[in-house]
N, C-alpha and C positions, 0 to 999 in steps of 0.2 A: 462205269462199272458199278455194279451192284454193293454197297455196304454190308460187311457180313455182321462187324459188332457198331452199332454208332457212339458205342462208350472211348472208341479209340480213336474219335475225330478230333482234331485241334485245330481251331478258326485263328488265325489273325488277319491283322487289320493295317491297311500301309497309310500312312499321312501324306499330303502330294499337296506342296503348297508351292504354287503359281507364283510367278513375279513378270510382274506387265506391269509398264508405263503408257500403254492406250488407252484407247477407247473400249474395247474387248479383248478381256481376257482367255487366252488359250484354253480351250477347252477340249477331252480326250474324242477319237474320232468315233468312239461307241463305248459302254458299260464295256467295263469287263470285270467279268468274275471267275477267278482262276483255281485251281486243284493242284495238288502235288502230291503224288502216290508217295508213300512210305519207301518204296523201292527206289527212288529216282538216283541216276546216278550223278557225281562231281561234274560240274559242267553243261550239263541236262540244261536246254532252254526250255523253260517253263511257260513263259507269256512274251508274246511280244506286243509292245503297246507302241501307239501313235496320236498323234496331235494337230489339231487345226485350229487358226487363228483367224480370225475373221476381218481381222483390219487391213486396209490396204497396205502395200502391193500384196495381191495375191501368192505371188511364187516367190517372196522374198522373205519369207521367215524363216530362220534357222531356230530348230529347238535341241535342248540338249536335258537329258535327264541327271541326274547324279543324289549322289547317296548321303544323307547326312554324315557328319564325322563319326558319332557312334556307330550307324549303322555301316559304313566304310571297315571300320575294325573287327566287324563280326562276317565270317569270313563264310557262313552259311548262304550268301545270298551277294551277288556279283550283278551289277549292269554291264551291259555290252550296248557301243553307240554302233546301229547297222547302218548309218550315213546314209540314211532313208530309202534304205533297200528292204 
């Protein structure tokens, strides 16, 4: 969608730090770069993200995402685990 004022944009920025004990570290399965209109409503999925790890076994990694304890109590912004759906 087109920007009508770009005075009313607000960028932030998310931190994502990996914990691996291999040889390679998880890495996300593409860039992503996400939007969230002003309108959006409670609940509204915004992005869904995914993960690939490259160390052997192939189909044996389980990942899981979760929210620091700050950001846990700030109730603007929720994960949801789609149990790689």
């Amino acid at each position: 969608l087109p920007v009508e004022n770009p005075a009313q944009i607000g960028r932030g920025y998310v931190a994502i730090t990996i914990l691996d004990i291999n040889d390679n570290a998880p890495e996300f399965a593409m860039e992503y770069e996400t939007t969230v209109c002003e309108n959006a409503q409670p609940g509204q999925v915004i992005q869904k993200i995914s993960a690939i790890d490259k160390d052997d076994p192939p189909n044996g990694h389980q990942f899981y995402f979760s929210l620091t304890a700050e950001a846990a109590n700030n109730h603007n912004f929720t994960l949801q685990d789609n149990k790689g759906k």
